[in-house]
C-alpha positions as CSV (number, residue, x, y, z in Angstrom):
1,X,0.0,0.0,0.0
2,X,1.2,3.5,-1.0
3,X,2.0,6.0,2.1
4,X,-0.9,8.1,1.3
5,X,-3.4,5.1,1.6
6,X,-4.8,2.6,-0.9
7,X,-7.2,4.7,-2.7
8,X,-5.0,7.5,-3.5
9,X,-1.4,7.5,-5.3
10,X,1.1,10.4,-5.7
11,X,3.8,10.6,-8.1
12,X,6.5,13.0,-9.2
13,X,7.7,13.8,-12.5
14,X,11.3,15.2,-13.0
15,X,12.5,16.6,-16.3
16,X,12.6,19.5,-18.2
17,X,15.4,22.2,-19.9
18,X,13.6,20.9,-22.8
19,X,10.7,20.0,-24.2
20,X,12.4,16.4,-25.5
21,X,12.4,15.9,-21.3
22,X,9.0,17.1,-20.7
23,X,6.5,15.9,-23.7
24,X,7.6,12.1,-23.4
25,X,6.6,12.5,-19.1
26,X,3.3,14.0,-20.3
27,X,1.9,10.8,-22.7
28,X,2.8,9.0,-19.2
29,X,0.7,11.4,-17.2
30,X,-1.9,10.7,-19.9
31,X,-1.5,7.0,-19.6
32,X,-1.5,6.9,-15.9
33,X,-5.1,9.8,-15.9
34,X,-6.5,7.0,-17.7
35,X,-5.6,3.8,-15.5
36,X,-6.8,5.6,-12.8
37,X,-9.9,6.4,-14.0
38,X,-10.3,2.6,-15.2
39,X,-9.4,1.1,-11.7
40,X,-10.9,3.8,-9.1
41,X,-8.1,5.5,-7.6
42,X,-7.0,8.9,-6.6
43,X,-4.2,10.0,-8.4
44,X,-2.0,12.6,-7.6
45,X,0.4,14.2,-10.2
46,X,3.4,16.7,-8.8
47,X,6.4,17.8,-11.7
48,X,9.7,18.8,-10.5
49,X,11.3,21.1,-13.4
50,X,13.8,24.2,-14.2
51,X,12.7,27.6,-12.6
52,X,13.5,29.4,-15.8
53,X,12.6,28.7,-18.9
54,X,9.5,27.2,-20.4
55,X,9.3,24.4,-18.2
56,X,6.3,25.7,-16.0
57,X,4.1,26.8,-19.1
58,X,4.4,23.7,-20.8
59,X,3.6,21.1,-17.8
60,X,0.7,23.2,-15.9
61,X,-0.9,23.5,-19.3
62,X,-0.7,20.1,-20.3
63,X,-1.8,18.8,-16.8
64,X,-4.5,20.6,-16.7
65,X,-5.8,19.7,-19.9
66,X,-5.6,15.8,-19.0
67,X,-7.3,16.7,-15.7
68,X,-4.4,17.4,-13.3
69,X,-3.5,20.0,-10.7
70,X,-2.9,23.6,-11.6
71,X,-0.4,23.3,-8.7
72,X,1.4,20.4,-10.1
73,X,4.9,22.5,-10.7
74,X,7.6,22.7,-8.4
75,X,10.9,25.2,-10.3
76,X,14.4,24.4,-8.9
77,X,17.4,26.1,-9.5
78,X,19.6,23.9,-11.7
79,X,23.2,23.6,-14.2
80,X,24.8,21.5,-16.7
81,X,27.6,19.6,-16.2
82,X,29.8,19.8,-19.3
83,X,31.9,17.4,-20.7
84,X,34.6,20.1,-21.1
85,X,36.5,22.7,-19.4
86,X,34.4,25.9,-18.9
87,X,34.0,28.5,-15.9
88,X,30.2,28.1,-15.8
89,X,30.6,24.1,-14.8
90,X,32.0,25.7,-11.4
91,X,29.1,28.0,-10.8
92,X,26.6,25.8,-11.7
93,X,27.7,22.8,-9.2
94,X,26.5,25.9,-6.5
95,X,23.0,25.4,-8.6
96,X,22.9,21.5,-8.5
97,X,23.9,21.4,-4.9
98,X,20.8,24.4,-4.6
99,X,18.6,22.6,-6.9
100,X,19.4,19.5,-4.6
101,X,18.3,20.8,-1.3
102,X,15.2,22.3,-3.2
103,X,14.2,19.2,-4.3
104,X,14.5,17.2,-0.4
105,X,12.5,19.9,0.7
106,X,9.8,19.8,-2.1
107,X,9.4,16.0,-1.7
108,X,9.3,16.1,2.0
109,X,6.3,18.9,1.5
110,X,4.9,16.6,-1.3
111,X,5.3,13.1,0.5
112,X,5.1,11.0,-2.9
113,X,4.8,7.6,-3.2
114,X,6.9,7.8,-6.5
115,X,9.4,9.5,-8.8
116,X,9.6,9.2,-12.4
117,X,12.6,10.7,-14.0
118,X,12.5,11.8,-17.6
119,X,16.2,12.3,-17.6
120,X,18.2,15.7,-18.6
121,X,20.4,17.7,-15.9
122,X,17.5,18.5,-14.2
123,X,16.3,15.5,-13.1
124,X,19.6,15.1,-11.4
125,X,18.8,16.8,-7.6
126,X,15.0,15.4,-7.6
127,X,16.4,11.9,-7.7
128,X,19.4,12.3,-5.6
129,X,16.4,13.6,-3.3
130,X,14.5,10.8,-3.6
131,X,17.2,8.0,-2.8
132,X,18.0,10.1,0.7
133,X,14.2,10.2,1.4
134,X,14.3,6.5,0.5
135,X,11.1,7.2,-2.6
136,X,11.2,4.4,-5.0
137,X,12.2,5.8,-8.4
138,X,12.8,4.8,-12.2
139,X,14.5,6.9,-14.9
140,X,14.0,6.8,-18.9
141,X,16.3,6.9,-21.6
142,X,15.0,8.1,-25.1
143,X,18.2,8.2,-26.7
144,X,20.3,5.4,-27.8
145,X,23.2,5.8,-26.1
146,X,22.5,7.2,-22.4
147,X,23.2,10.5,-21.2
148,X,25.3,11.6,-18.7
149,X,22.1,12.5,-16.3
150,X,21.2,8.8,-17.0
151,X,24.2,7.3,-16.0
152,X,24.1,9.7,-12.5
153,X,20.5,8.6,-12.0
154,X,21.0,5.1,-12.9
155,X,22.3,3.7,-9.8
156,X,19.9,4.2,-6.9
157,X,17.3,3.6,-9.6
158,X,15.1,0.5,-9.1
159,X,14.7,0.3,-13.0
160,X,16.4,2.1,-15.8
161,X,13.8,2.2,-18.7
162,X,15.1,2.3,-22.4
163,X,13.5,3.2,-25.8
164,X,15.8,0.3,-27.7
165,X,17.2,-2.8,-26.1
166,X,21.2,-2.5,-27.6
167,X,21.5,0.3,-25.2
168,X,22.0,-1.4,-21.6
169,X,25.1,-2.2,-23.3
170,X,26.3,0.9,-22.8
171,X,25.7,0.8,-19.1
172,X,27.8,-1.0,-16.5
173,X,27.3,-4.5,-16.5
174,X,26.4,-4.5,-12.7
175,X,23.1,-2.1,-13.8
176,X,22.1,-4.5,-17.0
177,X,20.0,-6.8,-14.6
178,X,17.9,-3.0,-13.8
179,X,16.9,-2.5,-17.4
180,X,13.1,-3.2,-19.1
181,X,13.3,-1.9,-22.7
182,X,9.7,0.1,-23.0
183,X,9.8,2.5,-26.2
184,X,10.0,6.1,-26.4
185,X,6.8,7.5,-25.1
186,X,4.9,9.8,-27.3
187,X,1.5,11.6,-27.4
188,X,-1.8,9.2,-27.4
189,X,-2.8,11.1,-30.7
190,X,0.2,9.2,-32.4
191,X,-1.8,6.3,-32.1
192,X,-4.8,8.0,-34.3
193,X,-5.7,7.5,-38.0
194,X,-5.4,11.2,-38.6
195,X,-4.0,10.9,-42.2
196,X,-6.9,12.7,-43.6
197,X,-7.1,15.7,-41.3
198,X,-3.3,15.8,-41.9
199,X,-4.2,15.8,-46.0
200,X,-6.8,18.4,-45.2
201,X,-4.8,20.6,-43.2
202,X,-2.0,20.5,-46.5
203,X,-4.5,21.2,-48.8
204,X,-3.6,17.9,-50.7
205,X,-6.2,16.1,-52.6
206,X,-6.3,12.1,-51.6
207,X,-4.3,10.1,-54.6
208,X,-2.5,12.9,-55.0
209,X,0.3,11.7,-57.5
210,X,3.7,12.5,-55.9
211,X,4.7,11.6,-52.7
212,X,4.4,13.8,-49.8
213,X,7.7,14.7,-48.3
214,X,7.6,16.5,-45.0
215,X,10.8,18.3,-44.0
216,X,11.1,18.8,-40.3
217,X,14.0,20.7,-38.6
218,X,12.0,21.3,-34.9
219,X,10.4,24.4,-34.4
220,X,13.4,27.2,-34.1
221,X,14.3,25.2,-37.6
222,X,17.7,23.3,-38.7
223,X,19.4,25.9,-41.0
224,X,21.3,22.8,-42.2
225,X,18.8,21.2,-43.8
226,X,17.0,24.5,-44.5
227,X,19.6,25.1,-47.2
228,X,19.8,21.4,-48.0
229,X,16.0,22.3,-49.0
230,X,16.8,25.4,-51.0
231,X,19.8,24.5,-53.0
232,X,17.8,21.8,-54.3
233,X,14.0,23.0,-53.9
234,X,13.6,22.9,-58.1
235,X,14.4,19.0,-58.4
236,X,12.7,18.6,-54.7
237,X,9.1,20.0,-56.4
238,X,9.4,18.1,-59.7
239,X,9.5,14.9,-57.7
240,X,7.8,15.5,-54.3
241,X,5.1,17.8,-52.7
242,X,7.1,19.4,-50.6
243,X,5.9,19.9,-46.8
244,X,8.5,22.6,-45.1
245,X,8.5,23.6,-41.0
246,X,11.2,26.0,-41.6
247,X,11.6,27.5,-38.1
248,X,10.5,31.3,-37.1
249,X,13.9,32.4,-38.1
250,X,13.9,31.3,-41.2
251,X,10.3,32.6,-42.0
252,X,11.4,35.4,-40.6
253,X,15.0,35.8,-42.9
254,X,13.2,34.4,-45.8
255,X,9.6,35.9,-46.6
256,X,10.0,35.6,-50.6
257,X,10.3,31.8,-49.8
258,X,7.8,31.5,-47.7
259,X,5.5,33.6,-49.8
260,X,6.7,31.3,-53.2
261,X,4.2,28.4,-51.8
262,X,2.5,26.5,-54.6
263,X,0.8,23.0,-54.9
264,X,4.4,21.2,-54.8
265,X,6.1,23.7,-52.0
266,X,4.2,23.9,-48.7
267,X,6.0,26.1,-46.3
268,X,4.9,26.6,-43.1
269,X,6.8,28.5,-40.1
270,X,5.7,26.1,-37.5
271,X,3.3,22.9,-37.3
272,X,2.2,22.3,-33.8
273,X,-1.2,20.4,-33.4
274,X,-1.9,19.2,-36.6
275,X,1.7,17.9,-36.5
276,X,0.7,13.9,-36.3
277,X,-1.7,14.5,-38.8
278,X,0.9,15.7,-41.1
279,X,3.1,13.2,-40.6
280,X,0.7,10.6,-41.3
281,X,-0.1,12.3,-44.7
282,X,3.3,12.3,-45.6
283,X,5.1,9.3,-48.0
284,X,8.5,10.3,-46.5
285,X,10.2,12.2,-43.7
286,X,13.8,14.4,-44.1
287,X,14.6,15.4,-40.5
288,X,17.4,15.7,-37.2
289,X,17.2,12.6,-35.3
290,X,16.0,14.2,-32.1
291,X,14.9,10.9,-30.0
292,X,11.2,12.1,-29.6
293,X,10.8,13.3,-33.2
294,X,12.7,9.8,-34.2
295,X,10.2,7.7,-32.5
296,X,7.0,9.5,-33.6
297,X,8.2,8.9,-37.1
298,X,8.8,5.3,-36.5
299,X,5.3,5.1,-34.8
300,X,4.2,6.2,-37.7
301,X,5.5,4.1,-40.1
302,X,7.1,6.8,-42.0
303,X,10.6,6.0,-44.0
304,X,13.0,9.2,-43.2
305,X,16.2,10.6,-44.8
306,X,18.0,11.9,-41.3
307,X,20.6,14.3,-40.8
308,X,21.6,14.3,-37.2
309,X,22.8,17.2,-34.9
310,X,26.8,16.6,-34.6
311,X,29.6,18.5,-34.4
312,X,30.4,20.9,-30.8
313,X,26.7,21.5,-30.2
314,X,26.1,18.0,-29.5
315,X,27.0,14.7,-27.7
316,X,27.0,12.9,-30.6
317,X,23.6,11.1,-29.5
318,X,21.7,12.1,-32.9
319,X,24.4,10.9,-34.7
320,X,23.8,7.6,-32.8
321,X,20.1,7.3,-32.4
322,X,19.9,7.3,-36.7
323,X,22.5,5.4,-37.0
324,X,21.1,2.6,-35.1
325,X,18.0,2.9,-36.7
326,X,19.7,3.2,-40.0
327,X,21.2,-0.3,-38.6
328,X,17.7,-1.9,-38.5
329,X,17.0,-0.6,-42.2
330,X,14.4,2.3,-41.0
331,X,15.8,5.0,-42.3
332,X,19.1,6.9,-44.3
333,X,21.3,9.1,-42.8
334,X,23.9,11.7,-44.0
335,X,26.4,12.7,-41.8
336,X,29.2,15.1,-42.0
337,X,30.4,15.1,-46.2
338,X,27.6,13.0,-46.8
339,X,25.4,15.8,-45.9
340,X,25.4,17.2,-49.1
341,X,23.2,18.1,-51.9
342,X,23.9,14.9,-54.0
343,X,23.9,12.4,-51.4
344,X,20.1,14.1,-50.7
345,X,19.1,13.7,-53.9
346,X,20.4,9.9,-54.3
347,X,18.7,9.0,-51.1
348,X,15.4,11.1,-51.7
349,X,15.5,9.2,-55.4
350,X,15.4,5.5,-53.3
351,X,12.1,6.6,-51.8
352,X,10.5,7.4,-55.0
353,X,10.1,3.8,-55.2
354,X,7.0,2.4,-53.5
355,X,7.8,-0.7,-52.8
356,X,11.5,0.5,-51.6
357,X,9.0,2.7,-48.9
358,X,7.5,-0.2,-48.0
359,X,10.4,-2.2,-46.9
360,X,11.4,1.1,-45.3
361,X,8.1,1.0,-42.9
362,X,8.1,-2.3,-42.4
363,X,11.6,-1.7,-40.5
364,X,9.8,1.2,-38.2
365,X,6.8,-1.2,-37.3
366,X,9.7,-3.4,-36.5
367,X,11.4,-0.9,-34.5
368,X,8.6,0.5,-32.3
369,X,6.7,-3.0,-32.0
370,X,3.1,-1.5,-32.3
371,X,3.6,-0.8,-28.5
372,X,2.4,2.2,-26.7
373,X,5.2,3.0,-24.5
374,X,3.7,5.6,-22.3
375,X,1.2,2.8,-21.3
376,X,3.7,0.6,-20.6
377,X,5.5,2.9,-18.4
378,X,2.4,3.7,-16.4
379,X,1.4,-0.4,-15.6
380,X,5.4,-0.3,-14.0
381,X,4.8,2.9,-12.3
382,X,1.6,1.3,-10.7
383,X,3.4,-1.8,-9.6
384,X,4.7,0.4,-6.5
385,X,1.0,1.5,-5.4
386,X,1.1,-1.6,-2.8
């Protein structure tokens, strides 16, 4: 039985810096709303995030449109821990350590049953916290290769929950035994036939006789593969409808583009809730390999041309989430010289072929095993209200 009593189960979520650690811990909340309301009980939702930023906005929002508290957000002071040399790795140990006696006093005020972690350098002092206040806690990997928060959170953890099953091999042996492979968690909507509201939303008549390529970058846009799209929007339109999220900047930079829109280039700033729809319409995907955009893709069936985040403003875990799902035959990626106009176009010329899409889905129903993740989570979240 919980500490709170049978009927009634609290649980706090800790993540944020980013959305990637926020909207994954939200299709859980969904999940867990629902399995409440299906067996009778009380359930109590608390989220442990950064005091600045959007962190607040996003979860109190969200909550309260699945039915949860208002007062569900809790801000602590947190920092990064680099993996190089730099001043601000000094200062900000002074905000973990802050962020770190924040979170012991929040979860003492709370009194949880439960923590789930949703990993990133925030979710660091909740579940430091939590072992001292001896709370029962898990923490999620969506990448393929864990992070460094991962790795911190992994040992006092009584599970360590991974979207793909290769990656407990980058953990240390003695943590293996800790591991249940669940999925990346991702909206309910995913789940959805939305493929015609998607095609409604573009303006694109069903049968519509080239493929539908959707070009995704995330919302502040990838200027990479915004001029990957632009050197080679002519031969792009002759073979594909074209289906652009550019970013705000690059609206913003380029209005004559954005204002060039015809039946075979579809630019749009940003796509935000008819974004599963869209993807559904689409016949292809060319995108960064951000492990929550990855895995809506592969829920969705969709074969993708990736080219991953790398270089100094990364850790190198986009370059290794596509190529592992490159690995299992989901998907092409260009990295580095290969992230060039030609190799786009060879690639982009392989999914002209239907049956070569085909094989191409087949791998990301492979991949994501028709599982819902989130619900998945929730049933091993529930195992602790004893």
């Amino acid at each position: 039985m919980g500490r709170v009593g049978e009927n009634k189960f609290k649980i706090v979520f800790a993540g944020g810096g980013t959305g990637g650690h926020i909207y994954p811990g939200l299709a859980v909340c969904d999940a867990l709303y629902k399995k409440a309301r299906e067996n009778g009980f009380e359930l109590e939702i608390y989220w442990i995030g950064s005091s600045s930023g959007m962190d607040r906005t996003i979860v109190e929002k969200n909550l309260v449109s699945l039915g949860g508290s208002v007062n569900a957000f809790y801000g602590i002071s947190c920092g990064k821990l680099r993996r190089y040399f730099s001043l601000k790795n000094f200062i900000d140990l002074f905000k973990i350590l802050f962020g770190y006696f924040q979170s012991v006093h929040f979860l003492k005020k709370i009194k949880c049953d439960f923590l789930f972690s949703k990993g990133g350098f925030v979710s660091v002092p909740p579940c430091r916290a939590a072992a001292l206040l001896k709370i029962p806690y898990v923490t999620h990997e969506c990448d393929f290769t864990p992070g460094l928060a991962t790795r911190l959170n992994a040992g006092k953890a009584k599970n360590i929950l991974l979207t793909y099953k290769d990656t407990s091999g980058y953990l240390k042996e003695s943590l293996r035994s800790k591991c249940i492979v669940t999925g990346n968690p991702v909206r309910p909507v995913f789940y959805e036939d939305l493929q015609e509201k998607g095609l409604e939303f573009l303006s694109i008549k069903k049968g519509h006789a080239k493929p539908v390529l959707l070009v995704l970058g995330g919302s502040l846009g990838a200027r990479q593969i915004n001029t990957l799209v632009l050197e080679n929007l002519d031969w792009l339109k002759e073979h594909f409808i074209v289906v652009h999220q550019t970013g705000a900047s690059f609206a913003e930079e380029n209005k004559a583009v954005m204002a060039s829109g015809d039946e075979s280039y579809k630019p749009y700033a940003f796509i935000y809730s008819e974004m599963p729809g869209v993807i559904m319409a689409s016949d292809v995907v060319l995108s960064r390999s951000g492990a929550n955009s990855l895995w809506e893709c592969l829920v969705c069936r969709k074969p993708m041309v990736l080219v991953p985040l790398c270089g100094s403003g990364s850790r190198g875990d986009q370059v290794d989430n596509a190529r592992y799902v490159e690995s299992k035959g989901a998907c092409i990626t260009l990295v580095g010289k290969d992230a060039d106009s030609e190799h786009l176009r060879n690639s982009l010329s392989l999914m002209l072929s239907e049956e070569k899409r085909k094989s191409f889905s087949a791998s990301c129903e492979n991949l994501s095993r028709g599982e819902k993740p989130a619900f998945k989570i929730a049933e091993l979240i529930l195992e602790y209200k004893k």
